[in-house]
LOVEX-699024 format. One record per atom (N, C-alpha, C): x negated, y negated, z negated; residue in one letter; atom name. Coordinates in steps of 0.2 Angstrom, whole numbers, plus 2048, in hexadecimal, padded with zeros to 3 digits. Last residue first. Layout:
BEGIN
(rec (X,Y,Z),A,CA)
...
This chain:
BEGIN
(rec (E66,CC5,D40),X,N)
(rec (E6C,CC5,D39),X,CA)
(rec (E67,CC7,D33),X,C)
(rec (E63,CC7,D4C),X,N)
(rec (E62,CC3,D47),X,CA)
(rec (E63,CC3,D41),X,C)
(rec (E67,CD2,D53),X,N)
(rec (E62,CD3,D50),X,CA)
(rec (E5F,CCF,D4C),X,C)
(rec (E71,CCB,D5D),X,N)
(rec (E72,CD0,D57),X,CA)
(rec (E6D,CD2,D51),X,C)
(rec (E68,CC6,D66),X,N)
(rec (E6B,CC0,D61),X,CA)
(rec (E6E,CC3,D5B),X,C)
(rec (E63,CD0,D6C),X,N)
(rec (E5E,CCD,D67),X,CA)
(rec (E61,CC8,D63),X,C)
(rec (E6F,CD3,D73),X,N)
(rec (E6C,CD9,D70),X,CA)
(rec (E67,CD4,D6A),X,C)
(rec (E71,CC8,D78),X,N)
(rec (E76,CCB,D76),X,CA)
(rec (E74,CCF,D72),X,C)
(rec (E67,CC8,D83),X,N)
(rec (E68,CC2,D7F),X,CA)
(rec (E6C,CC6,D78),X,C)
(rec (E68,CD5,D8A),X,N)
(rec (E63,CD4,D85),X,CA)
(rec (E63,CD0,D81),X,C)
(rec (E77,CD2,D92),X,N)
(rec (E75,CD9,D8C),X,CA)
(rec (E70,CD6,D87),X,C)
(rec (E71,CC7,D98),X,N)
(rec (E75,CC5,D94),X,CA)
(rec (E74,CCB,D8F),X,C)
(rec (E69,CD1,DA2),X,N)
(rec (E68,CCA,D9F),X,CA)
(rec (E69,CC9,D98),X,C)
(rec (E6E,CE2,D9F),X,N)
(rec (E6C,CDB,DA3),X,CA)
(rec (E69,CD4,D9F),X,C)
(rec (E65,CF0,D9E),X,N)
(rec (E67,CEC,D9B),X,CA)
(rec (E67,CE6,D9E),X,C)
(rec (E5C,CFB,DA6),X,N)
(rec (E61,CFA,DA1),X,CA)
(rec (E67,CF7,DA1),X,C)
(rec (E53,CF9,DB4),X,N)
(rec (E57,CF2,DAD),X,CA)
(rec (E5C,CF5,DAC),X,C)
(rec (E53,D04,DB7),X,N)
(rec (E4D,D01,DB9),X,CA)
(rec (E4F,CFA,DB4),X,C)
(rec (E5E,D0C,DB6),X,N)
(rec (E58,D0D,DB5),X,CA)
(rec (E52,D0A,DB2),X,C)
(rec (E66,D02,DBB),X,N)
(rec (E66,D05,DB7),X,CA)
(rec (E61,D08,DB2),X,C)
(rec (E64,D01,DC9),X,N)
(rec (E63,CFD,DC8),X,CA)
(rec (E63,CFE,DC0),X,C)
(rec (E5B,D12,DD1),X,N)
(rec (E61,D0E,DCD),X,CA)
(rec (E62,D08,DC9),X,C)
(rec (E4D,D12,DD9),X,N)
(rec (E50,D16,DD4),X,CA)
(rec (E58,D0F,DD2),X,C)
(rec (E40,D16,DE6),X,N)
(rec (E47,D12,DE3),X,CA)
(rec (E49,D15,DDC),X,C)
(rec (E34,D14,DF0),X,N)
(rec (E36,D16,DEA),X,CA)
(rec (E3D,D12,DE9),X,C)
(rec (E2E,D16,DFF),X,N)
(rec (E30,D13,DFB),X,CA)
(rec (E34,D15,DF5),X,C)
(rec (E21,D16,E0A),X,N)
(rec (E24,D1A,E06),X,CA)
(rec (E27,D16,E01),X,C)
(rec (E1B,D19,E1B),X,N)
(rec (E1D,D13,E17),X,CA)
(rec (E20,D18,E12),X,C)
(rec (E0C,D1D,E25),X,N)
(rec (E11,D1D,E20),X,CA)
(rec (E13,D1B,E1C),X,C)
(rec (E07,D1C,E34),X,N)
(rec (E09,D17,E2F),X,CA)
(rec (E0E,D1A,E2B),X,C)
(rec (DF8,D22,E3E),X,N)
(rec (E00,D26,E3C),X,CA)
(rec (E01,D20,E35),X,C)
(rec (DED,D1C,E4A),X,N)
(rec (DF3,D1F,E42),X,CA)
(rec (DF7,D20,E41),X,C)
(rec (DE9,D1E,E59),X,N)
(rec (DEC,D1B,E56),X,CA)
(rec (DEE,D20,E4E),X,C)
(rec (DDF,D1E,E64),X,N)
(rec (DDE,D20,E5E),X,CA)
(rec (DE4,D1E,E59),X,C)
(rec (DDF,D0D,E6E),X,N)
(rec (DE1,D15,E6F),X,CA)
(rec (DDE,D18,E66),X,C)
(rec (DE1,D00,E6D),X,N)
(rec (DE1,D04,E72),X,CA)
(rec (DE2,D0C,E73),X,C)
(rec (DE8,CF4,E61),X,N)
(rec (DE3,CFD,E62),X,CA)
(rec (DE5,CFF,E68),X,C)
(rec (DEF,CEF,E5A),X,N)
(rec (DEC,CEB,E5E),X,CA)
(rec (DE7,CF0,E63),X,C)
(rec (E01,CF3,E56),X,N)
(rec (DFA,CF1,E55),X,CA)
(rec (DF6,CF1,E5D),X,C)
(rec (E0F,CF4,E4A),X,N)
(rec (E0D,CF2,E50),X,CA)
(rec (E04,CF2,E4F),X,C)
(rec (E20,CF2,E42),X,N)
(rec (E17,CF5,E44),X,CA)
(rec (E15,CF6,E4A),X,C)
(rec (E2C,CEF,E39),X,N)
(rec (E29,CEC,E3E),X,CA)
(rec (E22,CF0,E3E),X,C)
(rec (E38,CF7,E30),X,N)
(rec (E2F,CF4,E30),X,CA)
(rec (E30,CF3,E36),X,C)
(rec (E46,CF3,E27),X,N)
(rec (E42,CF4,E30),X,CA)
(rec (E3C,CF4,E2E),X,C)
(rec (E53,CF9,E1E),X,N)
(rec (E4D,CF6,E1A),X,CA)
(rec (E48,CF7,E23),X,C)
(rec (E62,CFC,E19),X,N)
(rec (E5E,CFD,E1D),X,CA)
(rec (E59,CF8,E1E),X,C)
(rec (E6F,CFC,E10),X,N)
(rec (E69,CFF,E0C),X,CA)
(rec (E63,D02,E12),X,C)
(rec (E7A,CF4,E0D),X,N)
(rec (E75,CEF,E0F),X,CA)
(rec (E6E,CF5,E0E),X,C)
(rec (E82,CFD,E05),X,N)
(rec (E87,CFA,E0D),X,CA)
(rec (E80,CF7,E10),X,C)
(rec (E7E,CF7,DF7),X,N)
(rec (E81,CFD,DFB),X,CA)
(rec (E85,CF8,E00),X,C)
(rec (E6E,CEF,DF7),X,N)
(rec (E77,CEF,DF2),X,CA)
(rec (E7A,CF5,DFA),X,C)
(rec (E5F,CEE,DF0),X,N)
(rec (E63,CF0,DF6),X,CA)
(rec (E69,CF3,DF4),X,C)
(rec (E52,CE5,DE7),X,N)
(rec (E59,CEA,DE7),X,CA)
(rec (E5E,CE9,DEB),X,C)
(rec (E43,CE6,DE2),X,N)
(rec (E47,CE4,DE9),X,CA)
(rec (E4D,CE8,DE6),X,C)
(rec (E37,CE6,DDB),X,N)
(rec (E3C,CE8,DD7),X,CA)
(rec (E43,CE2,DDF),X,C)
(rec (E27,CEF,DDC),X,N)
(rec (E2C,CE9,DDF),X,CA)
(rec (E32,CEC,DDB),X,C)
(rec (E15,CF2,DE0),X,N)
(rec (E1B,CF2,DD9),X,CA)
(rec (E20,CEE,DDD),X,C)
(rec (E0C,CF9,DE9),X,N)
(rec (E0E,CF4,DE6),X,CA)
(rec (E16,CF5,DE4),X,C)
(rec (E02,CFC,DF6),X,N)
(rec (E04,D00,DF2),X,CA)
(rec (E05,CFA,DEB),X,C)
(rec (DF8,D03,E05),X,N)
(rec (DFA,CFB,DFF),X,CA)
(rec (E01,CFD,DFD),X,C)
(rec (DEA,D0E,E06),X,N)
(rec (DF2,D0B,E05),X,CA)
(rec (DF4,D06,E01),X,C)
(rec (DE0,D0F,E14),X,N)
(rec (DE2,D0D,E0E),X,CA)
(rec (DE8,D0D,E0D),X,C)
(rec (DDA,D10,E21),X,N)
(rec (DD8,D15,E19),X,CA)
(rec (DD9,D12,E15),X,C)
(rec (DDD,D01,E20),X,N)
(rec (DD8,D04,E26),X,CA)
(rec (DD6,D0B,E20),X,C)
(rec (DE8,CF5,E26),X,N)
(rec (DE4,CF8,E21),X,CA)
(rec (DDF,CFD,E26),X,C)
(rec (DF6,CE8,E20),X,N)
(rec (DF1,CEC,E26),X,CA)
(rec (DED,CF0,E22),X,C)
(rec (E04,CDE,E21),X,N)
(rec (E01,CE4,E20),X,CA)
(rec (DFC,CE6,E22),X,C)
(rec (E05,CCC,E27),X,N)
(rec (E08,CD4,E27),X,CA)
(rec (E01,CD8,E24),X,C)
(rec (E10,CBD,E29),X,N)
(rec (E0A,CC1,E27),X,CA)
(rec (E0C,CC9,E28),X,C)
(rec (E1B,CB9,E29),X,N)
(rec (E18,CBA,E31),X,CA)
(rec (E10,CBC,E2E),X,C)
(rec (E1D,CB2,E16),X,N)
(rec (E1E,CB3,E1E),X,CA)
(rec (E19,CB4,E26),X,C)
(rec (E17,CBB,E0C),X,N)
(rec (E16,CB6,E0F),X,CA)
(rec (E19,CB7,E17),X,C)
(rec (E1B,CC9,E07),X,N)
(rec (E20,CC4,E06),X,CA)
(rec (E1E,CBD,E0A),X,C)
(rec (E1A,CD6,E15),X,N)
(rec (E16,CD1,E0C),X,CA)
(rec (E1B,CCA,E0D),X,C)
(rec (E29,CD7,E0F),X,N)
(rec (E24,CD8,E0E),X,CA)
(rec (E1F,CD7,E14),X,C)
(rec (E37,CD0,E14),X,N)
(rec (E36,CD2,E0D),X,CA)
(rec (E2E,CD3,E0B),X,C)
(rec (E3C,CC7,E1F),X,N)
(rec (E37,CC9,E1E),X,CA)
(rec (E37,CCB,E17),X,C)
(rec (E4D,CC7,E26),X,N)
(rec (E49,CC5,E1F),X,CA)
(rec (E42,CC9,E1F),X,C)
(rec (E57,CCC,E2E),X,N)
(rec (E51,CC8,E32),X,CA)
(rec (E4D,CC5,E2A),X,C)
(rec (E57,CDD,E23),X,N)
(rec (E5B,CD8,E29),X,CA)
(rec (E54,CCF,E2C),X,C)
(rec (E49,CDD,E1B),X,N)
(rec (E50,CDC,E1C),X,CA)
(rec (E54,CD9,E21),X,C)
(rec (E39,CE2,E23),X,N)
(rec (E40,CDD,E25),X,CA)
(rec (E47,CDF,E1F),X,C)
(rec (E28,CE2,E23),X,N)
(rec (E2D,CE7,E22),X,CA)
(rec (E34,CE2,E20),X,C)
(rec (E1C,CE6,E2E),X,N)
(rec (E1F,CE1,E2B),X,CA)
(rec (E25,CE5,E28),X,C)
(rec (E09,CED,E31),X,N)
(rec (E10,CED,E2E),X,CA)
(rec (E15,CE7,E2D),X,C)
(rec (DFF,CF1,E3C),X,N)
(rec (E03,CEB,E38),X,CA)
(rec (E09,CED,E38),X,C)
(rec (DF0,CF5,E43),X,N)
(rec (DF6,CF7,E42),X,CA)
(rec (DF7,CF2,E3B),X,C)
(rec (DE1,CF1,E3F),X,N)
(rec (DE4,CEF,E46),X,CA)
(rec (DEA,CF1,E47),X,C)
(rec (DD9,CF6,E36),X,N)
(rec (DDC,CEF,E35),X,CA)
(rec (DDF,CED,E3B),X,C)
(rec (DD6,D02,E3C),X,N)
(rec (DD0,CFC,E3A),X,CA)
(rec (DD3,CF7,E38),X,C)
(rec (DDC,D10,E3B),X,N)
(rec (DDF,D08,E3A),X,CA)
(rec (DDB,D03,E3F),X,C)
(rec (DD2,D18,E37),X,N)
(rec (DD1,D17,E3E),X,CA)
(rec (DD7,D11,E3F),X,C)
(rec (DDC,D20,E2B),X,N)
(rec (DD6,D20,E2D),X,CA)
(rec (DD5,D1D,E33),X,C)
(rec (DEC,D19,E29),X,N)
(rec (DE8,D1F,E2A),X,CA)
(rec (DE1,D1C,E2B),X,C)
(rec (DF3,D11,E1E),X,N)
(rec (DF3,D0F,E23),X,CA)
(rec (DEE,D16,E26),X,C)
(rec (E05,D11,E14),X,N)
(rec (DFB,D15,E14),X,CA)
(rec (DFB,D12,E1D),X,C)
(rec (E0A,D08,E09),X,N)
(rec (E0B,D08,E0F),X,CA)
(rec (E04,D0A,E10),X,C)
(rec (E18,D09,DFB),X,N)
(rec (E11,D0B,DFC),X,CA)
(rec (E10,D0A,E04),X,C)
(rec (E20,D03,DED),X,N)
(rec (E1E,D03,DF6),X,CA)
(rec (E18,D03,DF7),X,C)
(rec (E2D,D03,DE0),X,N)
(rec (E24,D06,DE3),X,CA)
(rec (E24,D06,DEC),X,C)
(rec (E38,D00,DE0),X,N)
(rec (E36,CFE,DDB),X,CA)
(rec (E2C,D00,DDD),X,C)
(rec (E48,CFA,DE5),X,N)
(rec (E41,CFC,DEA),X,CA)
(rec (E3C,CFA,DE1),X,C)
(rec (E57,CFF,DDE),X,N)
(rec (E51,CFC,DDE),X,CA)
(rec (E4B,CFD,DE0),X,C)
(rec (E68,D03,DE9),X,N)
(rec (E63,D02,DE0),X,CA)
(rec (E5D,CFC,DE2),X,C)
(rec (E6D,D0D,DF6),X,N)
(rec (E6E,D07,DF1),X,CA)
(rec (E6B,D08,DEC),X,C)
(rec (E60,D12,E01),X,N)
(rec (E65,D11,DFD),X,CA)
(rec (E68,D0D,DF9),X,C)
(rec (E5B,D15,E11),X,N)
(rec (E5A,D14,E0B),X,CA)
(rec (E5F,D14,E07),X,C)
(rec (E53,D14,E21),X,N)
(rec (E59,D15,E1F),X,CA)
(rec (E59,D16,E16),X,C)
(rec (E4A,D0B,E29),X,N)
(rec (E49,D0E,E24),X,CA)
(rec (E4E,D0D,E20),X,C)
(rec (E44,D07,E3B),X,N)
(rec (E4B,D09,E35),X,CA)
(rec (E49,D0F,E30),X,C)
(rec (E38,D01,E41),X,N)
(rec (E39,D07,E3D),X,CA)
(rec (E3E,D05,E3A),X,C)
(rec (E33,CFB,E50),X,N)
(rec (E3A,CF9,E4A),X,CA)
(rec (E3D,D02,E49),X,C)
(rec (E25,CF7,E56),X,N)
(rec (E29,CFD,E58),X,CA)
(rec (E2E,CFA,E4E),X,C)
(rec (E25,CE6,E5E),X,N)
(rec (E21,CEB,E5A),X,CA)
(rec (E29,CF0,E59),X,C)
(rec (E20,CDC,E6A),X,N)
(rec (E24,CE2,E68),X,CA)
(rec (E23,CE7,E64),X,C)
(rec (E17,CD4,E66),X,N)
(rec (E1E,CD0,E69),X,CA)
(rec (E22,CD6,E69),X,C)
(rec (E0F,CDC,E61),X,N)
(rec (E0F,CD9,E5C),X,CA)
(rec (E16,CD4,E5E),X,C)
(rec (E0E,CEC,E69),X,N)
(rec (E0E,CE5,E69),X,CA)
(rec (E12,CE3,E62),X,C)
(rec (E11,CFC,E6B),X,N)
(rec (E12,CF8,E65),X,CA)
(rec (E10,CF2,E66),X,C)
(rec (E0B,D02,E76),X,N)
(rec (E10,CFF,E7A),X,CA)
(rec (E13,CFA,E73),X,C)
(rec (E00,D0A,E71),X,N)
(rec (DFF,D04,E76),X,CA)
(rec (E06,CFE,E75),X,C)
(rec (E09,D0F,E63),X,N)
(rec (E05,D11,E69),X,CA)
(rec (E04,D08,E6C),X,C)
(rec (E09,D15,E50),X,N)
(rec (E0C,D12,E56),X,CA)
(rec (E07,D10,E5C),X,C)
(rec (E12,D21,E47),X,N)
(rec (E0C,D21,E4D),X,CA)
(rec (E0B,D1D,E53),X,C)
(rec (E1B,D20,E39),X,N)
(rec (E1B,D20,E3F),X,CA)
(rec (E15,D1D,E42),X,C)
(rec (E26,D25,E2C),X,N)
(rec (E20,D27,E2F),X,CA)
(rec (E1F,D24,E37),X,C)
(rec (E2B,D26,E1B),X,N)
(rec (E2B,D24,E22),X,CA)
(rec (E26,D25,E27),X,C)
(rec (E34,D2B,E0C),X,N)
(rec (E2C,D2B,E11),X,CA)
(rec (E31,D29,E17),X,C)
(rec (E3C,D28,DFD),X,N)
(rec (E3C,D27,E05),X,CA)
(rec (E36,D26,E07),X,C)
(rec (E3C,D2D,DEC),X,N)
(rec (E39,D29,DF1),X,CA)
(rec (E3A,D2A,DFA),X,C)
(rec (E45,D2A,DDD),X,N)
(rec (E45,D2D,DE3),X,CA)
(rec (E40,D2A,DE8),X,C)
């Protein structure tokens, strides 16, 4: 399943205040992340995206996102346990006027899905295969 998000940020998005996207979601696995940044960006609108005060993405810290007719778009295997399934962007930019539309999309599916089989399972699985 994937969650879209979408949000157009103005003047008042500061980088000491950038606009706080709550992105309500669910329990499993972030397995696909996509963030498009529009046309006319220029690399001046920023993404950061929060666990609770955890910078998750980009994983270097106090770094951020950016682009200009692009989308960054990356594999993750993040899993968000039930009761904990709201995920913040931080965005913000340095543009006067003109501004893009930022859309964040995220992919989940079931821990299940996504492994099967745990750890131990596969030990367990391949030491039967000895014989």
């Amino acid at each position: 399943m994937f969650f879209a998000f979408s949000y157009t940020p103005d003047a008042g998005d500061t980088e000491a205040n950038p606009h706080k996207l709550k992105m309500h979601l669910t329990a499993g696995v972030i397995h696909q992340v996509d963030v498009l940044f529009q046309s006319g960006c220029n690399h001046e609108t920023f993404v950061q995206v929060f666990d609770d005060n955890f910078q998750v993405w980009p994983l270097n810290r106090g770094e951020k996102l950016r682009g200009d007719a692009t989308v960054v778009s990356f594999r993750e295997f993040y899993e968000l346990q039930q009761g904990n399934t709201i995920l913040t962007a931080h965005i913000w930019t340095t543009l006067a006027a003109d501004f893009g539309e930022i859309i964040i999309q995220i992919g989940m599916l079931p821990k299940k899905v996504l492994q099967p089989l745990s750890f131990n399972e596969l030990l367990a699985a391949a030491a039967g295969m000895e014989s």
